[in-house]
C-alpha positions as CSV (number, residue, x, y, z in Angstrom):
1,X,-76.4,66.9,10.5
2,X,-77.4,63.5,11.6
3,X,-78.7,62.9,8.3
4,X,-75.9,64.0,6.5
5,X,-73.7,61.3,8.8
6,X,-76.3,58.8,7.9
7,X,-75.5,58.7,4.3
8,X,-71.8,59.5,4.4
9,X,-72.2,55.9,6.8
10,X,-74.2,54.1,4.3
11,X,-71.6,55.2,1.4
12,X,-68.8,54.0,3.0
13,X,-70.5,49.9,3.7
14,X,-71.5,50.3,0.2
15,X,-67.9,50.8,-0.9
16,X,-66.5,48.5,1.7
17,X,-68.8,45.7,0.1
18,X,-68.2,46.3,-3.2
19,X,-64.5,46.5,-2.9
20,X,-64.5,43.1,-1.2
21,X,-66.6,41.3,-4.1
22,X,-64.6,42.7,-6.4
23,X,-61.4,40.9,-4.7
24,X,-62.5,37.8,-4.7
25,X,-63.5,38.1,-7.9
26,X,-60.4,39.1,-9.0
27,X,-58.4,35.9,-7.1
28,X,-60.7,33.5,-7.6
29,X,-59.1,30.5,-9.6
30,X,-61.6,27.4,-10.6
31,X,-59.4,24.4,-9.3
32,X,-59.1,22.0,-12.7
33,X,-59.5,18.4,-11.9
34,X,-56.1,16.7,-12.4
35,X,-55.9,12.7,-13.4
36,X,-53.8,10.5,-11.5
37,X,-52.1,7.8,-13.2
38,X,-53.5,4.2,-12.4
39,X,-50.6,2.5,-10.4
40,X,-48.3,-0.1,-13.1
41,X,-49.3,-3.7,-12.8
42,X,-46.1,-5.8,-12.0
43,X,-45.9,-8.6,-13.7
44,X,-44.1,-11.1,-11.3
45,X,-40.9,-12.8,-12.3
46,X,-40.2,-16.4,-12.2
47,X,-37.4,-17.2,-10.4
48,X,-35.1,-19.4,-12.2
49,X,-35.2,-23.2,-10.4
50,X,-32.2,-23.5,-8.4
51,X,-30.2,-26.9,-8.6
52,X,-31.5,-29.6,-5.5
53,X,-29.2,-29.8,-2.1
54,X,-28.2,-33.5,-1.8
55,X,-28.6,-35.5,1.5
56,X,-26.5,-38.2,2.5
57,X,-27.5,-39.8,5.9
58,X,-28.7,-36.5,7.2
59,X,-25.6,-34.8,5.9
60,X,-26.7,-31.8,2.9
61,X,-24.4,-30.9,0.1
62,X,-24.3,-28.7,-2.8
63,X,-22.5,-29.4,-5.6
64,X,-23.9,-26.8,-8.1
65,X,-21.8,-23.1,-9.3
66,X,-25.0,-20.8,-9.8
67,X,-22.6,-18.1,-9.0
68,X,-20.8,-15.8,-11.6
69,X,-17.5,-18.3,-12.5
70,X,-16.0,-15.3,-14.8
71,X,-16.0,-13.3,-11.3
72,X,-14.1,-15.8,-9.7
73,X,-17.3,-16.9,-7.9
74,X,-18.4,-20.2,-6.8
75,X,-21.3,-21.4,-4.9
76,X,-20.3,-24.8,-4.2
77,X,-19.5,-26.6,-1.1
78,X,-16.6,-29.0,-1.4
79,X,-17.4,-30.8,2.0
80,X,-21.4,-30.7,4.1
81,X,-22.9,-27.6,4.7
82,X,-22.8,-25.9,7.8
83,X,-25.8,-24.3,9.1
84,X,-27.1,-23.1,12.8
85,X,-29.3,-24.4,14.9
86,X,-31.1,-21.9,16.7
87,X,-33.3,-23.5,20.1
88,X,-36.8,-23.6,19.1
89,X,-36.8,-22.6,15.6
90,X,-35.9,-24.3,11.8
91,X,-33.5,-22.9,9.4
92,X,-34.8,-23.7,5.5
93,X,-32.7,-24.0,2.7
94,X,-35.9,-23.1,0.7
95,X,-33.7,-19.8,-1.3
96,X,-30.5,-21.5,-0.6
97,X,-28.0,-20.6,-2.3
98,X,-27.5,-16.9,-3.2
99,X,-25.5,-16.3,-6.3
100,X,-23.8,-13.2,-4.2
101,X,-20.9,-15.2,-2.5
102,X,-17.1,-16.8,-3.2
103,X,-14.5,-18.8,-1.4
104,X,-12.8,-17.5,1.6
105,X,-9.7,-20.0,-0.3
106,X,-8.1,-17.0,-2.8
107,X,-4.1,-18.0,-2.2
108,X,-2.2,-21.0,-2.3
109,X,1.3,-20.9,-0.4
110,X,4.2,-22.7,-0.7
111,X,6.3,-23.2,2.2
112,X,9.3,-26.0,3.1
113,X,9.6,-26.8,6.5
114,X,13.2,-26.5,7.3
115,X,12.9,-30.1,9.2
116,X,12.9,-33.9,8.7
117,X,9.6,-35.7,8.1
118,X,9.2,-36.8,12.0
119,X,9.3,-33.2,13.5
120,X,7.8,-31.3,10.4
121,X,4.7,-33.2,11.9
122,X,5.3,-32.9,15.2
123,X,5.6,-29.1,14.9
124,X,3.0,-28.5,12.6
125,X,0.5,-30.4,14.7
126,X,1.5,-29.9,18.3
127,X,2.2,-26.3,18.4
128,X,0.8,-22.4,17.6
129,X,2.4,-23.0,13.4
130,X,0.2,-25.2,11.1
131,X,-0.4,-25.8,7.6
132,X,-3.6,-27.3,5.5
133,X,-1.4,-30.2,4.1
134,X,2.4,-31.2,5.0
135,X,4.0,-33.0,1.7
136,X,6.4,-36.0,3.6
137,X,9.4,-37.3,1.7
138,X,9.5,-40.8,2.6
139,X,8.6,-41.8,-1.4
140,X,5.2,-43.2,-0.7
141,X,1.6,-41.7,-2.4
142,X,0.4,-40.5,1.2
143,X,0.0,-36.6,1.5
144,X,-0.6,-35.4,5.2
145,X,-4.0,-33.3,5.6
146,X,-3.5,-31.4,8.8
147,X,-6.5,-28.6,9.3
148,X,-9.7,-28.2,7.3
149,X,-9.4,-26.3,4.5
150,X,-12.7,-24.2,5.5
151,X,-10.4,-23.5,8.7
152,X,-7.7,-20.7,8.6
153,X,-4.3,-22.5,9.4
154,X,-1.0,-20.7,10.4
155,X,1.1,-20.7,8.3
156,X,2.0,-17.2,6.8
157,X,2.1,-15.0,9.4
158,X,2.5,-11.1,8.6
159,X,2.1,-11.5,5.0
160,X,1.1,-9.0,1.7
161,X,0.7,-9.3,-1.5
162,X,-0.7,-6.4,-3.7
163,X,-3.8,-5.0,-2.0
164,X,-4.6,-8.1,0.5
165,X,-2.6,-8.9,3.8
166,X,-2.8,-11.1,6.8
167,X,-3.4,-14.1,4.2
168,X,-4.0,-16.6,6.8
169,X,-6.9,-15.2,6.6
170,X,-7.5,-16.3,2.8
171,X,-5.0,-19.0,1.8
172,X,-4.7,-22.3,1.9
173,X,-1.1,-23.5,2.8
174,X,1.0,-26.4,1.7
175,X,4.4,-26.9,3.5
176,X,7.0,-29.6,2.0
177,X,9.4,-32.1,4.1
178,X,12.7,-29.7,3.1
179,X,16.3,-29.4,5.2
180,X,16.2,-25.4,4.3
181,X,19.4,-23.7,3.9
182,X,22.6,-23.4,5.7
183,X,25.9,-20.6,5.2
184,X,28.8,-21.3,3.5
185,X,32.1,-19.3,4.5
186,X,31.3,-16.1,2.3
187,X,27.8,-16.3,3.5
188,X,26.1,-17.1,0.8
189,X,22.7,-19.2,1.6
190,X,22.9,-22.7,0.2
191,X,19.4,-24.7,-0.3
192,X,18.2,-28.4,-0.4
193,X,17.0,-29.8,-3.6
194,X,13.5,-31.5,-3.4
195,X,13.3,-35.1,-4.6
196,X,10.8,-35.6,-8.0
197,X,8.8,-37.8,-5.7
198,X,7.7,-34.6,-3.9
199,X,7.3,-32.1,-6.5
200,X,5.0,-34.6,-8.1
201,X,2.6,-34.6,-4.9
202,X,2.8,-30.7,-5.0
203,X,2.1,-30.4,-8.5
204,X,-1.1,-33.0,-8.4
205,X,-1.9,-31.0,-4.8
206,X,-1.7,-27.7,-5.9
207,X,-3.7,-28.6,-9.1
208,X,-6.5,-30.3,-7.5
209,X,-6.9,-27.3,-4.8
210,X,-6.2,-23.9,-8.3
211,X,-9.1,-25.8,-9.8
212,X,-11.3,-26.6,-7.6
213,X,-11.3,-22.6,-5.7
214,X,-10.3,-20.9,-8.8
215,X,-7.4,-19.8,-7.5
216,X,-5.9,-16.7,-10.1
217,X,-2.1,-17.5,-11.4
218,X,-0.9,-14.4,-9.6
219,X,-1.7,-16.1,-6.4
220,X,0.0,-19.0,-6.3
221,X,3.1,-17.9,-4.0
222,X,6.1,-18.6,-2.5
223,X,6.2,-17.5,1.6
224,X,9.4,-15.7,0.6
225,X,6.4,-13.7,-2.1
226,X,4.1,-12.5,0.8
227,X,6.7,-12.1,3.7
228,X,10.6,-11.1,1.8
229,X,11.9,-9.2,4.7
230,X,11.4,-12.6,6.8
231,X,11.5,-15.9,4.9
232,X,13.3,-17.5,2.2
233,X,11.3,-20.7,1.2
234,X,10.7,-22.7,-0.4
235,X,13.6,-21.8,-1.9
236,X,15.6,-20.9,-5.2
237,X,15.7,-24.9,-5.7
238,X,11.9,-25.4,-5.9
239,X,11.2,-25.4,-9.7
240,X,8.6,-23.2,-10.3
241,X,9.2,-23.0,-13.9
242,X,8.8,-26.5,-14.3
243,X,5.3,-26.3,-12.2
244,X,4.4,-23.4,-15.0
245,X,5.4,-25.1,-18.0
246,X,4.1,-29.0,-16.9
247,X,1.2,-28.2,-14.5
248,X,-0.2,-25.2,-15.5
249,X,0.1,-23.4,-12.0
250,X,1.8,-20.5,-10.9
251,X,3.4,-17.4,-13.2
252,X,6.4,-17.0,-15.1
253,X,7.3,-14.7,-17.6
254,X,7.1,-14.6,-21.1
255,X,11.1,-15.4,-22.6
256,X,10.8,-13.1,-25.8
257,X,9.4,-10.4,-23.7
258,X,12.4,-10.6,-21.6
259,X,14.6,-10.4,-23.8
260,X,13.4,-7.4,-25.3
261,X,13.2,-5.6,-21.9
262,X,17.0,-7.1,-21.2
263,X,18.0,-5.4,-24.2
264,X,17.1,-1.6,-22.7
265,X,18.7,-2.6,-19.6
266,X,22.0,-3.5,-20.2
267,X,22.2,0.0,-21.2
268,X,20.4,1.3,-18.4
269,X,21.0,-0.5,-15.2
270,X,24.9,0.1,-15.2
271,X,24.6,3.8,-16.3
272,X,21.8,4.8,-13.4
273,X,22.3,2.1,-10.5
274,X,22.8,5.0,-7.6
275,X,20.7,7.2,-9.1
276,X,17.9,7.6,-6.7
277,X,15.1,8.1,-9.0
278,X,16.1,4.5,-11.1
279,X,16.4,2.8,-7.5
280,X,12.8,4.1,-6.7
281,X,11.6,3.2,-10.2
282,X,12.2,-0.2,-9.5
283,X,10.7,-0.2,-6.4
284,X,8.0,0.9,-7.7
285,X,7.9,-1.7,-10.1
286,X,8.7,-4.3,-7.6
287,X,5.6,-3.3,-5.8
288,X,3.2,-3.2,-8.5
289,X,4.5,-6.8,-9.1
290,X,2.7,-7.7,-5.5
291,X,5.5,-7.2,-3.2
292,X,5.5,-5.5,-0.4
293,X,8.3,-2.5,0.7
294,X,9.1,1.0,1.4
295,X,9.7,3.5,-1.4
296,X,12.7,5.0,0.2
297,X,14.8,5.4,-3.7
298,X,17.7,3.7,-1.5
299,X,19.1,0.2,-2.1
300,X,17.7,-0.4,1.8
301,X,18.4,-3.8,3.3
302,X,14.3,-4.4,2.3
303,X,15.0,-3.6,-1.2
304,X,17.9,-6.1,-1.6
305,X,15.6,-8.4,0.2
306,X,12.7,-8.4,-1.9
307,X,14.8,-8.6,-5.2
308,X,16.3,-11.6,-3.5
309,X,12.7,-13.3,-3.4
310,X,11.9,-12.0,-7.0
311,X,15.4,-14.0,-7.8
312,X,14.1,-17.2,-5.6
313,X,10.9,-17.5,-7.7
314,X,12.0,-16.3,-11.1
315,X,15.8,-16.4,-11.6
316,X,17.2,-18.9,-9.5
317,X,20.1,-19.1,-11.0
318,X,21.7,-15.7,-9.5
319,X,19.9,-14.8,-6.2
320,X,22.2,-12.4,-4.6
321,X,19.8,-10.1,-4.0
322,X,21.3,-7.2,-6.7
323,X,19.0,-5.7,-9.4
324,X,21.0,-7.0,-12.3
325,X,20.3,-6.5,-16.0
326,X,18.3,-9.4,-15.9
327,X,16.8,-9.2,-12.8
328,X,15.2,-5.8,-14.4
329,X,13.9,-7.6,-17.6
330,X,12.3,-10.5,-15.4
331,X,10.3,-7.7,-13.2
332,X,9.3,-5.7,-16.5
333,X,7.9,-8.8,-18.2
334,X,6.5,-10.0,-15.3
335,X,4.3,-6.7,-14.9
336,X,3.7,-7.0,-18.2
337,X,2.0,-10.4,-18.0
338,X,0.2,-9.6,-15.1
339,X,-1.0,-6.7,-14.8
340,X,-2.6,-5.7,-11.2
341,X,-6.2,-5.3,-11.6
């Protein structure tokens, strides 16, 4: 009996081992060397020389665009450069500047102040409004400068235009020596004319500050542009047409294209005035322009406000604040022309 246990034992090990070789034998896997790609060499880049800072008596400049100029970019300082200087260490310049950067300057407003030439400057200098430059009218060459240009002055207040707002924040202001308006008996706003001597200051002004921050067409305003609900100047008697045609600056539409336009409307603007859709059409229009106002398809005290600034700027002939035939052909060209981006 015992040695029939014996060998049944011995059977079962022998099994047992064999059954084990035969597993690993069956899972085994040789492990196949895999090559690992040699890391790439870089090859460093030279970096393109960037133009010198200038010193003047201890005062650096730079005077050089490295920056992309068809992005409206622009690495130059007009005026010293302003660095820190933090106790104990030394700020370099040694990668100064970086292509990545523009002007805070990307509006230029035109205002009038309402005022004769004493107080405009007494106002604009002694209390919470201000203004980069004040343009006198005393028929001398003298233009006022009244806060740095790299300073925010204020001068627009709540303000939009297109996608921006609050454009003290990115404007430069000029405002112009200017009586304003007063009422006649029907109520009708009646405006001050500007003397040539002052329009010529703006013009050279306005030029000299487009150029040198690359300020776009489309945002060279009037106040009564970025703020129609509140302000009306400078006025229907500022000739902005004659800034477009002589100067250069500012928009105005294209007369052709008007007409074409003008041609359509004097069909439709008498046949769909009330409707509600046409009204809400052409505040839809009005604020693609770049003006700022509720879409409420009503002729709204805002509405009749902000076609009145449209008429200021671009047809001051009429500016009684109804969306004439006219009125409709100026807006349509205008969009047109200048597209928002």
């Amino acid at each position: 009996m015992r040695k029939t246990l014996y060998i049944i034992g011995l059977s079962t090990f022998v099994f047992s081992c064999t059954s084990q070789q035969n597993v690993k034998k069956n899972t085994y896997k040789p492990k196949i060397p895999v090559s690992q790609a040699k890391p790439a060499v870089k090859t460093p880049v030279a970096e393109t020389p960037k133009p010198k800072i200038t010193n003047d008596h201890g005062v650096e400049f730079f005077t050089t665009n490295i920056a992309d100029a068809t992005k409206n970019d622009n690495t130059v300082s007009y005026g010293s450069i302003v660095s820190a200087k933090p106790a104990g260490y030394k700020v370099v310049k040694t990668y100064f500047p970086a292509i990545g950067q523009n002007f805070r300057q990307r509006y230029l407003i035109l205002h009038y102040t309402a005022l004769p030439d004493d107080k405009s400057i007494t106002v604009l200098t002694q209390q919470g409004v201000s203004a980069h430059y004040l343009v006198n009218n005393t028929g001398d060459n003298e233009i006022y400068q009244l806060v740095d240009e790299n300073k925010r002055s204020y001068h627009a207040g709540v303000s939009n235009w297109r996608n921006d707002k609050n454009l003290n924040d990115t404007s430069i202001g000029i405002e112009i020596v200017n009586a304003g308006y007063t009422s006649d008996a029907t109520g009708k706003k009646i405006f001050a004319g500007f003397s040539d001597e002052q329009i010529r200051k703006v013009a050279a002004l306005a030029k000299d500050i487009v150029n040198r921050y690359q300020i776009p067409a489309t945002n060279v305003l009037a106040h009564s542009d970025i703020a129609p609900t509140r302000k009306q100047d400078p006025g229907p008697m500022f000739p902005w047409k004659k800034l477009y045609d002589e100067y250069q600056l500012g928009m105005w539409y294209d007369e052709a294209v008007k007409q074409n336009f003008q041609a359509l409307a004097e069909e439709e603007v008498p046949l769909k005035y009330n409707d509600p859709s046409f009204i809400f059409a052409i505040q839809t229009a009005l604020q693609k322009f770049g003006y700022y106002l509720d879409l409420s398809g009503k002729w709204d005290d805002g509405t009749k406000r902000t076609i009145e600034a449209l008429q200021y700027h671009f047809r001051p002939q009429n500016y009684d604040g109804i969306m004439d035939a006219e009125t409709w052909a100026i807006l349509q060209a205008l969009n047109q022309k200048y597209p928002a981006k």
